[in-house]
N, C-alpha and C positions, 0 to 999 in steps of 0.2 A: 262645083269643085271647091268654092269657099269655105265650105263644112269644115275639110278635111284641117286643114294649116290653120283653124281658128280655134276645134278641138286640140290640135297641137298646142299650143301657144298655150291654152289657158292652164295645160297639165305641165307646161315647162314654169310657169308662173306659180302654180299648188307646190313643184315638188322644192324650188327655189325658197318658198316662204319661210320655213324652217319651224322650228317647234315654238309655242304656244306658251306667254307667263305660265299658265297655269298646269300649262304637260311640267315645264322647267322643274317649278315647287315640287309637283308630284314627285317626280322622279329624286330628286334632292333628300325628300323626306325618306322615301324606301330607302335609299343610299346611307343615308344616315342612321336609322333604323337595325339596317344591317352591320353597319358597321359598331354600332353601339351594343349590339347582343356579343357580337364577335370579340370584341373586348373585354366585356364583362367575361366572357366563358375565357378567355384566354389569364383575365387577370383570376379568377378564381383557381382555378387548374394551376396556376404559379406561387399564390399564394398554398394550396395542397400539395403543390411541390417544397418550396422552402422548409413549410412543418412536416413534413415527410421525413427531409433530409435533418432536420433540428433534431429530430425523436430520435432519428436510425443513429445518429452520432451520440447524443444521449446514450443511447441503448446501449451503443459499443464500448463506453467509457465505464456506464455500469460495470458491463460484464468483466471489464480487465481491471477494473478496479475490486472488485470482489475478488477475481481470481488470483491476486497479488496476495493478497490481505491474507482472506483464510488459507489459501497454501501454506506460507511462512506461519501464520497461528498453530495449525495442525502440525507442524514441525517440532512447535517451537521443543526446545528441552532430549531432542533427539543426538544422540552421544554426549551428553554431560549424565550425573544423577541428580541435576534439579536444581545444584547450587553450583556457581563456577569462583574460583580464587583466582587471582591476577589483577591484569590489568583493565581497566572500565569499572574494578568493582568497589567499593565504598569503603572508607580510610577510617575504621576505627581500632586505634591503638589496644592489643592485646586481648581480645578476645574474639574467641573460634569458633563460639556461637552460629550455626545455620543465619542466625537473623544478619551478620554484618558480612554474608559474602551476595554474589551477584546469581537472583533468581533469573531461572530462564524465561521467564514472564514479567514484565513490571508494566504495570499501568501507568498512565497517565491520565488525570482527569480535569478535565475545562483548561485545555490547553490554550494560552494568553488568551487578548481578549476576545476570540471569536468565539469563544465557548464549544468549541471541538475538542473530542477526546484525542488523544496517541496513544501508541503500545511500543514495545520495544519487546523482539522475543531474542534469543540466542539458542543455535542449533548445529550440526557438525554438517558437513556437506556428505550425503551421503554417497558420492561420485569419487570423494580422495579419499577414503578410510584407509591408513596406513598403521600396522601395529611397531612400535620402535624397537630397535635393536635388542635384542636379550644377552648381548656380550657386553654390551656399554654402559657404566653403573656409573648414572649422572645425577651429582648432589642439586639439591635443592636449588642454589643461587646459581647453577648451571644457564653457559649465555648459550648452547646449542643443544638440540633434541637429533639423535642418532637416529636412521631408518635403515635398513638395508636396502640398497639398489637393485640387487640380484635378483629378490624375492616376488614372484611375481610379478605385477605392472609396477612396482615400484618407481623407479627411474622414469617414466611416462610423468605418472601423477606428483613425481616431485618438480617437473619444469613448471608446474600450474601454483607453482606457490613464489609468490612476489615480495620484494621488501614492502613493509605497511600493511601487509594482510596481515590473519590473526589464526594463530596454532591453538588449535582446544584439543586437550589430552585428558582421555576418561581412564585413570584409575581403578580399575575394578579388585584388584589386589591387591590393596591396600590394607598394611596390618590394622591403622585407624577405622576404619571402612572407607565407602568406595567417596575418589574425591575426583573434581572433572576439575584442569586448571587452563590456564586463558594467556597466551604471552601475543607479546606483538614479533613478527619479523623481522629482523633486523637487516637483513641481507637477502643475496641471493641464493640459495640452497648447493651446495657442493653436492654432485650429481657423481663423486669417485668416493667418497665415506659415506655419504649419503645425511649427513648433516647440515640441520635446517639453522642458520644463527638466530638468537631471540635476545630481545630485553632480560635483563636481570630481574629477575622479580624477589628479588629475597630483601627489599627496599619497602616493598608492598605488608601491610602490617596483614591487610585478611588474608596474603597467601604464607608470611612467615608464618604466625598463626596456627598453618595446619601443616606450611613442610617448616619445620626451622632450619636454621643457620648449619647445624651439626649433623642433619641427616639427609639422606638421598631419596629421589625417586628411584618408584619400582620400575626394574629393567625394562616391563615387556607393557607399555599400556595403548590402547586405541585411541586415533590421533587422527585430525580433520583441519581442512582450512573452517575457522569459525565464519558463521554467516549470525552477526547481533546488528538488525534490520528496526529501524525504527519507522513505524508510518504517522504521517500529520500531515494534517490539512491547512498551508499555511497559514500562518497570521498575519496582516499586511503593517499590522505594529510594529513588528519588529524590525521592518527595513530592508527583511532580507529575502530572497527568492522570488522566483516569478509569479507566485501569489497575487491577488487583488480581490477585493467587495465583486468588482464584475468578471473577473475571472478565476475564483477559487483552483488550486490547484491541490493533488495528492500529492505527497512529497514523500522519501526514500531517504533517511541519512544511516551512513553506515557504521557510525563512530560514537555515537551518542554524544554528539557537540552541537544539535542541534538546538531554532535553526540554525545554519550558518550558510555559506557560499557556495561549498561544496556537495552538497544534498542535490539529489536527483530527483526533479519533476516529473511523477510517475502520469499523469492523467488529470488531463484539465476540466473543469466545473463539476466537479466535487465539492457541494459545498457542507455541507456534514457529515461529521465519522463521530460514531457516538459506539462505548464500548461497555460492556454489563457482565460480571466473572459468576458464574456459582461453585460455591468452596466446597471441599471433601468436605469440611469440619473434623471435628475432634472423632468423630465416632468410626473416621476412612470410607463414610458412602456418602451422600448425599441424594435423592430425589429431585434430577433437578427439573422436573417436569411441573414441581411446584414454585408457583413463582415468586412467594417469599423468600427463598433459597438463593435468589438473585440479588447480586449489589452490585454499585456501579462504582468506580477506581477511587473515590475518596474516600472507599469503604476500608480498602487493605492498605492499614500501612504498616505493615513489618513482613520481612521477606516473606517468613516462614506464611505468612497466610500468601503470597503469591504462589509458593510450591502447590500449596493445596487447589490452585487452582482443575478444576476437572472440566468445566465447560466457557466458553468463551461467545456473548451474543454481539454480532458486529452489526451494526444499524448504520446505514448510510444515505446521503442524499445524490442522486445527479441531478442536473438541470440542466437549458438548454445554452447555447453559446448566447444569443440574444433572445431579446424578450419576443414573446410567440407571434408574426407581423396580425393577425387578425383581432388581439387583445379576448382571446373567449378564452382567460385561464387568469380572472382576475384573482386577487389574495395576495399571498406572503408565502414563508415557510411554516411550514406546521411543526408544533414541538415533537420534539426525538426525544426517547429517553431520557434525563434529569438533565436537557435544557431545551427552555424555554422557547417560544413561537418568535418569528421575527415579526418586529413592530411596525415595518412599514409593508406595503404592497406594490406588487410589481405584475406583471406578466409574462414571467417564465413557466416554461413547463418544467413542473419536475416530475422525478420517479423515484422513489423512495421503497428500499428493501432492507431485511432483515436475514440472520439466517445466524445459528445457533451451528458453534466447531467443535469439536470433543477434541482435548488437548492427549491425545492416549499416550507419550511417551511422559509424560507427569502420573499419566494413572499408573502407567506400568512401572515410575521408580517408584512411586509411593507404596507399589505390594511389595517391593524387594524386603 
Protein backbone atom coordinates (compact mmCIF):
# COMPACT_ATOMS: atom_id res chain seq x y z
CA UNK A 1 0.00 0.00 0.00
CA UNK A 2 3.13 2.36 0.05
CA UNK A 3 3.09 2.63 -3.68
CA UNK A 4 0.06 4.36 -3.70
CA UNK A 5 0.61 7.93 -1.27
CA UNK A 6 4.44 7.92 -2.54
CA UNK A 7 3.11 7.98 -6.40
CA UNK A 8 0.92 10.70 -4.89
CA UNK A 9 3.43 12.83 -3.25
CA UNK A 10 5.86 12.90 -6.12
CA UNK A 11 2.94 14.15 -8.71
CA UNK A 12 1.94 16.92 -6.00
CA UNK A 13 5.76 17.83 -5.96
CA UNK A 14 6.10 17.83 -10.36
CA UNK A 15 2.91 19.66 -10.52
CA UNK A 16 4.01 22.36 -7.48
CA UNK A 17 7.63 22.85 -9.31
CA UNK A 18 6.32 25.33 -11.90
CA UNK A 19 7.84 26.20 -15.12
CA UNK A 20 11.38 25.80 -16.30
CA UNK A 21 14.17 29.23 -16.94
CA UNK A 22 14.17 27.91 -20.13
CA UNK A 23 9.97 27.25 -20.81
CA UNK A 24 10.09 31.26 -19.05
CA UNK A 25 12.59 32.60 -22.16
CA UNK A 26 10.58 30.60 -24.53
CA UNK A 27 7.52 31.72 -23.94
CA UNK A 28 8.64 35.45 -23.38
CA UNK A 29 10.24 35.41 -26.86
CA UNK A 30 6.84 34.14 -28.79
CA UNK A 31 5.07 36.72 -26.65
CA UNK A 32 7.25 39.37 -27.75
CA UNK A 33 7.40 38.13 -31.36
CA UNK A 34 3.79 38.56 -31.45
CA UNK A 35 3.50 41.49 -30.05
CA UNK A 36 6.02 42.99 -32.22
CA UNK A 37 4.34 41.91 -35.59
CA UNK A 38 1.16 43.25 -34.12
CA UNK A 39 2.57 46.55 -33.94
CA UNK A 40 4.30 46.85 -36.74
CA UNK A 41 0.82 45.83 -38.75
CA UNK A 42 -1.01 48.20 -36.61
CA UNK A 43 1.50 50.97 -36.94
CA UNK A 44 1.58 50.52 -40.71
CA UNK A 45 -2.38 50.50 -41.39
CA UNK A 46 -2.18 53.98 -39.20
CA UNK A 47 0.33 55.36 -40.87
CA UNK A 48 -2.03 54.20 -44.43
CA UNK A 49 -4.66 55.76 -42.58
CA UNK A 50 -3.25 59.35 -41.93
CA UNK A 51 -2.11 59.53 -45.79
CA UNK A 52 -5.40 58.20 -46.74
CA UNK A 53 -7.04 60.99 -44.91
CA UNK A 54 -3.99 63.85 -45.87
CA UNK A 55 -4.92 63.00 -49.83
CA UNK A 56 -9.01 62.66 -49.33
CA UNK A 57 -8.55 66.39 -47.74
CA UNK A 58 -6.23 67.39 -50.37
CA UNK A 59 -8.48 66.11 -52.90
CA UNK A 60 -11.44 67.89 -51.40
CA UNK A 61 -9.70 71.25 -51.36
CA UNK A 62 -8.63 70.68 -55.00
CA UNK A 63 -11.94 70.25 -56.10
CA UNK A 64 -13.60 73.31 -54.33
CA UNK A 65 -10.93 75.24 -55.06
CA UNK A 66 -11.25 74.67 -59.00
CA UNK A 67 -14.86 74.79 -58.70
CA UNK A 68 -14.77 78.45 -57.16
CA UNK A 69 -12.27 79.62 -59.69
CA UNK A 70 -13.54 78.59 -62.95
CA UNK A 71 -17.29 79.09 -62.23
CA UNK A 72 -16.77 82.91 -61.44
CA UNK A 73 -13.86 82.91 -64.72
CA UNK A 74 -16.74 81.45 -67.08
CA UNK A 75 -18.89 84.21 -65.76
CA UNK A 76 -16.90 86.62 -65.87
CA UNK A 77 -18.23 89.67 -68.33
CA UNK A 78 -21.87 88.27 -68.07
CA UNK A 79 -24.36 91.48 -68.05
CA UNK A 80 -21.90 94.10 -68.72
CA UNK A 81 -20.54 94.61 -72.67
CA UNK A 82 -16.89 93.97 -71.58
CA UNK A 83 -16.07 97.30 -70.16
CA UNK A 84 -17.82 98.78 -66.85
CA UNK A 85 -17.73 102.86 -65.89
CA UNK A 86 -18.14 103.80 -62.18
CA UNK A 87 -16.92 102.95 -59.22
CA UNK A 88 -13.47 100.40 -58.77
CA UNK A 89 -12.63 101.52 -62.20
CA UNK A 90 -9.45 103.59 -62.95
CA UNK A 91 -9.22 107.51 -62.70
CA UNK A 92 -7.97 108.93 -65.88
CA UNK A 93 -9.09 112.56 -66.48
CA UNK A 94 -11.08 113.05 -69.79
CA UNK A 95 -10.91 110.31 -71.84
CA UNK A 96 -13.62 107.66 -73.08
CA UNK A 97 -11.34 105.47 -74.42
CA UNK A 98 -12.37 101.42 -73.81
CA UNK A 99 -8.70 101.42 -72.52
CA UNK A 100 -9.52 103.70 -69.09
CA UNK A 101 -12.71 101.93 -67.94
CA UNK A 102 -12.93 98.60 -65.87
CA UNK A 103 -12.50 95.13 -67.95
CA UNK A 104 -14.43 92.33 -66.91
CA UNK A 105 -11.28 90.43 -66.63
CA UNK A 106 -8.11 91.85 -65.21
CA UNK A 107 -5.02 89.80 -64.43
CA UNK A 108 -2.78 89.80 -62.13
CA UNK A 109 0.55 88.52 -62.29
CA UNK A 110 3.33 87.38 -59.62
CA UNK A 111 1.22 88.52 -57.11
CA UNK A 112 3.81 89.80 -54.02
CA UNK A 113 6.50 87.87 -53.06
CA UNK A 114 5.17 84.38 -53.33
CA UNK A 115 5.04 84.55 -56.76
CA UNK A 116 1.24 83.43 -57.34
CA UNK A 117 -0.78 84.78 -59.92
CA UNK A 118 -4.68 86.73 -58.95
CA UNK A 119 -7.64 87.40 -61.31
CA UNK A 120 -10.17 89.70 -60.60
CA UNK A 121 -13.51 89.04 -62.94
CA UNK A 122 -16.76 91.22 -62.75
CA UNK A 123 -20.29 89.75 -63.74
CA UNK A 124 -24.15 90.44 -62.90
CA UNK A 125 -25.93 87.85 -60.68
CA UNK A 126 -27.87 86.17 -62.87
CA UNK A 127 -30.56 85.30 -59.81
CA UNK A 128 -31.60 89.38 -59.58
CA UNK A 129 -31.79 90.47 -63.25
CA UNK A 130 -34.16 93.38 -62.83
CA UNK A 131 -34.94 95.87 -66.01
CA UNK A 132 -35.37 99.73 -64.44
CA UNK A 133 -38.39 101.75 -64.58
CA UNK A 134 -39.24 102.98 -68.19
CA UNK A 135 -41.25 106.10 -66.66
CA UNK A 136 -38.32 107.35 -64.59
CA UNK A 137 -35.83 109.47 -66.79
CA UNK A 138 -32.66 109.56 -64.49
CA UNK A 139 -29.77 111.98 -65.25
CA UNK A 140 -26.38 110.81 -65.26
CA UNK A 141 -25.11 112.09 -61.67
CA UNK A 142 -28.48 110.54 -60.45
CA UNK A 143 -27.93 109.16 -56.52
CA UNK A 144 -31.07 106.35 -57.11
CA UNK A 145 -31.93 103.73 -59.96
CA UNK A 146 -35.80 103.20 -60.26
CA UNK A 147 -37.39 99.43 -60.52
CA UNK A 148 -40.79 98.54 -60.55
CA UNK A 149 -42.03 96.52 -57.63
CA UNK A 150 -45.12 95.46 -59.25
CA UNK A 151 -43.37 93.63 -62.08
CA UNK A 152 -42.93 90.39 -61.67
CA UNK A 153 -40.50 89.03 -58.64
CA UNK A 154 -39.42 92.42 -58.40
CA UNK A 155 -40.03 93.35 -54.91
CA UNK A 156 -38.70 89.76 -53.80
CA UNK A 157 -35.27 90.44 -55.52
CA UNK A 158 -35.10 93.87 -54.40
CA UNK A 159 -34.77 92.87 -50.36
CA UNK A 160 -31.60 90.98 -51.59
CA UNK A 161 -29.78 94.13 -52.31
CA UNK A 162 -27.88 95.72 -49.23
CA UNK A 163 -26.16 99.10 -48.49
CA UNK A 164 -22.12 98.23 -49.80
CA UNK A 165 -23.14 95.84 -52.39
CA UNK A 166 -22.70 97.04 -55.99
CA UNK A 167 -25.58 97.71 -58.83
CA UNK A 168 -24.14 96.97 -62.46
CA UNK A 169 -26.55 98.43 -65.16
CA UNK A 170 -26.08 97.13 -68.84
CA UNK A 171 -27.16 99.69 -71.25
CA UNK A 172 -28.04 98.09 -74.39
CA UNK A 173 -29.83 101.26 -75.82
CA UNK A 174 -27.66 103.44 -75.77
CA UNK A 175 -27.46 106.10 -78.57
CA UNK A 176 -23.31 105.95 -77.92
CA UNK A 177 -23.56 102.21 -78.08
CA UNK A 178 -24.02 99.68 -75.54
CA UNK A 179 -22.28 100.85 -71.92
CA UNK A 180 -22.59 98.53 -68.53
CA UNK A 181 -22.08 101.04 -65.48
CA UNK A 182 -21.01 100.09 -61.77
CA UNK A 183 -22.40 102.25 -58.52
CA UNK A 184 -22.01 101.29 -54.97
CA UNK A 185 -25.28 101.08 -52.75
CA UNK A 186 -25.81 103.49 -50.64
CA UNK A 187 -28.79 102.51 -48.59
CA UNK A 188 -31.43 100.23 -48.25
CA UNK A 189 -33.74 99.94 -51.35
CA UNK A 190 -37.39 101.59 -50.84
CA UNK A 191 -39.63 98.41 -51.55
CA UNK A 192 -43.04 101.24 -52.25
CA UNK A 193 -41.03 103.26 -55.58
CA UNK A 194 -38.90 100.71 -55.85
CA UNK A 195 -35.73 102.79 -55.78
CA UNK A 196 -32.35 101.52 -55.10
CA UNK A 197 -30.00 104.79 -53.45
CA UNK A 198 -26.32 104.65 -55.00
CA UNK A 199 -23.22 106.85 -55.00
CA UNK A 200 -22.98 109.74 -57.18
CA UNK A 201 -20.90 108.76 -59.81
CA UNK A 202 -20.77 111.88 -62.08
CA UNK A 203 -17.36 112.59 -59.71
CA UNK A 204 -15.88 109.56 -61.47
CA UNK A 205 -13.80 111.01 -64.63
CA UNK A 206 -14.32 107.24 -66.75
CA UNK A 207 -17.97 107.23 -66.03
CA UNK A 208 -18.46 111.37 -66.73
CA UNK A 209 -16.56 110.45 -69.68
CA UNK A 210 -19.18 108.45 -71.25
CA UNK A 211 -22.61 109.71 -69.42
CA UNK A 212 -21.67 113.62 -68.78
CA UNK A 213 -23.00 116.09 -66.34
CA UNK A 214 -25.91 117.46 -68.94
CA UNK A 215 -27.43 114.17 -70.05
CA UNK A 216 -29.46 111.20 -68.73
CA UNK A 217 -29.59 107.52 -68.67
CA UNK A 218 -31.57 105.46 -70.85
CA UNK A 219 -35.14 104.65 -69.09
CA UNK A 220 -35.26 100.98 -69.62
CA UNK A 221 -31.64 99.24 -68.87
CA UNK A 222 -30.74 95.50 -67.20
CA UNK A 223 -29.67 95.76 -63.75
CA UNK A 224 -27.85 93.03 -61.22
CA UNK A 225 -26.36 92.94 -57.87
CA UNK A 226 -22.57 93.12 -59.25
CA UNK A 227 -20.36 89.98 -58.09
CA UNK A 228 -16.16 91.64 -58.95
CA UNK A 229 -14.59 88.48 -57.03
CA UNK A 230 -10.91 88.60 -56.72
CA UNK A 231 -8.96 85.19 -56.17
CA UNK A 232 -5.30 85.06 -54.48
CA UNK A 233 -3.28 82.97 -52.78
CA UNK A 234 -2.13 84.86 -49.73
CA UNK A 235 1.06 86.35 -49.31
CA UNK A 236 2.31 86.01 -45.79
CA UNK A 237 4.42 89.49 -46.52
CA UNK A 238 1.93 91.48 -46.25
CA UNK A 239 0.77 90.78 -42.65
CA UNK A 240 -2.50 90.26 -43.51
CA UNK A 241 -4.97 87.16 -43.63
CA UNK A 242 -4.73 83.66 -42.48
CA UNK A 243 -2.25 82.74 -45.04
CA UNK A 244 1.27 81.23 -44.00
CA UNK A 245 4.58 79.26 -45.80
CA UNK A 246 2.95 76.17 -43.88
CA UNK A 247 -0.50 76.83 -44.46
CA UNK A 248 -1.27 78.59 -47.79
CA UNK A 249 -4.61 79.79 -48.16
CA UNK A 250 -7.14 80.61 -51.22
CA UNK A 251 -8.54 83.95 -50.48
CA UNK A 252 -11.90 85.70 -51.90
CA UNK A 253 -11.83 89.68 -51.77
CA UNK A 254 -14.74 91.44 -52.91
CA UNK A 255 -13.88 95.02 -53.28
CA UNK A 256 -10.57 94.92 -55.01
CA UNK A 257 -8.72 96.41 -51.83
CA UNK A 258 -6.98 93.45 -51.56
CA UNK A 259 -5.14 91.92 -49.38
CA UNK A 260 -6.74 93.36 -46.72
CA UNK A 261 -8.81 92.13 -43.30
CA UNK A 262 -11.94 91.76 -44.84
CA UNK A 263 -11.18 88.99 -47.66
CA UNK A 264 -12.51 85.63 -47.20
CA UNK A 265 -10.35 82.41 -46.80
CA UNK A 266 -11.93 80.40 -49.53
CA UNK A 267 -9.60 76.80 -48.94
CA UNK A 268 -6.77 76.01 -47.11
CA UNK A 269 -3.21 74.66 -48.64
CA UNK A 270 -3.49 75.96 -51.84
CA UNK A 271 -0.30 76.80 -52.46
CA UNK A 272 -0.19 77.96 -56.25
CA UNK A 273 -2.56 79.57 -58.54
CA UNK A 274 -0.82 80.41 -61.71
CA UNK A 275 -2.99 82.05 -64.61
CA UNK A 276 -2.25 82.05 -68.81
CA UNK A 277 -5.15 84.28 -71.12
CA UNK A 278 -5.21 83.52 -74.93
CA UNK A 279 -6.37 86.70 -76.91
CA UNK A 280 -8.95 87.07 -79.81
CA UNK A 281 -6.14 89.27 -81.36
CA UNK A 282 -6.70 91.82 -83.88
CA UNK A 283 -8.17 89.32 -86.59
CA UNK A 284 -11.53 88.33 -83.67
CA UNK A 285 -10.51 84.51 -83.79
CA UNK A 286 -7.73 82.98 -82.31
CA UNK A 287 -6.64 79.18 -82.36
CA UNK A 288 -6.13 78.69 -78.98
CA UNK A 289 -5.23 74.97 -79.26
CA UNK A 290 -1.92 76.53 -80.35
CA UNK A 291 0.25 77.18 -77.62
CA UNK A 292 2.14 80.17 -78.76
CA UNK A 293 -1.23 81.99 -78.67
CA UNK A 294 -0.89 81.77 -74.77
CA UNK A 295 0.46 84.57 -72.32
CA UNK A 296 0.60 84.87 -69.04
CA UNK A 297 -0.81 88.33 -67.01
CA UNK A 298 2.36 90.57 -67.56
CA UNK A 299 1.70 90.04 -71.05
CA UNK A 300 -1.70 92.35 -71.09
CA UNK A 301 -1.46 95.45 -70.01
CA UNK A 302 -4.15 97.84 -71.48
CA UNK A 303 -7.79 96.94 -70.89
CA UNK A 304 -8.72 96.67 -74.25
CA UNK A 305 -6.32 93.51 -74.67
CA UNK A 306 -8.06 92.06 -71.37
CA UNK A 307 -11.61 92.34 -73.31
CA UNK A 308 -10.06 90.20 -75.93
CA UNK A 309 -9.57 87.74 -73.63
CA UNK A 310 -11.43 84.34 -75.09
CA UNK A 311 -9.76 81.49 -73.06
CA UNK A 312 -8.56 81.51 -69.61
CA UNK A 313 -5.81 78.47 -68.37
CA UNK A 314 -6.03 78.12 -64.43
CA UNK A 315 -3.01 75.95 -63.13
CA UNK A 316 -3.05 75.22 -59.40
CA UNK A 317 -1.20 73.55 -56.69
CA UNK A 318 -2.95 71.62 -53.46
CA UNK A 319 -0.91 69.90 -50.83
CA UNK A 320 -1.22 68.27 -47.91
CA UNK A 321 -1.92 69.87 -44.39
CA UNK A 322 1.39 68.27 -42.95
CA UNK A 323 4.30 66.80 -44.30
CA UNK A 324 3.39 63.00 -45.53
CA UNK A 325 4.34 60.90 -41.82
CA UNK A 326 6.26 58.18 -43.94
CA UNK A 327 8.77 60.77 -45.88
CA UNK A 328 8.40 58.57 -49.49
CA UNK A 329 7.35 62.08 -51.51
CA UNK A 330 10.90 63.60 -51.02
CA UNK A 331 11.35 67.03 -53.37
CA UNK A 332 9.97 70.50 -53.39
CA UNK A 333 7.36 72.12 -55.63
CA UNK A 334 7.67 71.80 -59.27
CA UNK A 335 7.51 74.97 -61.41
CA UNK A 336 3.97 76.00 -62.71
CA UNK A 337 3.69 78.13 -65.56
CA UNK A 338 6.25 81.28 -65.60
CA UNK A 339 7.13 80.63 -61.95
CA UNK A 340 9.80 79.13 -60.98
CA UNK A 341 10.46 75.61 -58.75
CA UNK A 342 10.75 75.94 -55.05
CA UNK A 343 14.29 75.88 -53.81
CA UNK A 344 14.07 73.88 -50.82
CA UNK A 345 12.56 70.26 -50.13
CA UNK A 346 10.15 69.12 -47.97
CA UNK A 347 7.66 66.17 -47.85
CA UNK A 348 4.43 67.02 -48.71
CA UNK A 349 2.11 65.58 -51.08
CA UNK A 350 0.94 67.54 -53.70
CA UNK A 351 -1.50 67.50 -56.55
CA UNK A 352 -1.32 69.66 -59.13
CA UNK A 353 -4.08 70.37 -62.08
CA UNK A 354 -4.78 72.39 -64.87
CA UNK A 355 -7.74 72.97 -66.99
CA UNK A 356 -8.34 75.48 -69.84
CA UNK A 357 -12.29 78.04 -69.39
CA UNK A 358 -13.62 79.55 -72.42
CA UNK A 359 -14.78 83.07 -71.22
CA UNK A 360 -18.08 83.04 -73.83
CA UNK A 361 -19.89 86.05 -72.48
CA UNK A 362 -16.57 88.09 -73.85
CA UNK A 363 -16.87 86.09 -77.13
CA UNK A 364 -20.37 86.78 -77.39
CA UNK A 365 -19.77 90.90 -76.69
CA UNK A 366 -17.06 90.73 -78.94
CA UNK A 367 -19.48 89.48 -82.14
CA UNK A 368 -21.87 92.29 -81.15
Amino acid sequence: MRGIPDRRSRLVRLARRGFTLLEVMVAIAIAAFVTAALYATFSVQSRQFITQDLQMEMNQNMRFAVDMVSRSVRMAGYGTSGYITGVLGPSNPGDSSEANQLPAIIPWDANGSNGTDAITVVYADPSLMMDSSNVVLEACGTTSVTFRPGMMDNATKLTQYESGDLLICFDYADMRGMETYLWEISGAPDLTSGAIPVSDNSGLTDYAAVCGPTENLTPVMTCSKANVYTFYVDDVSDGVGPGSPEHPTLMLDLDMDWPADDDIPLVDDIEDLQFEYCLAGAAGSVDCAVATNWVDGSSITAATQAHDIWMVRMSLVARTTREEPEDKYPGGRRALANRSAGTTGDHYLRQYFSTEISVRNLRYQANL
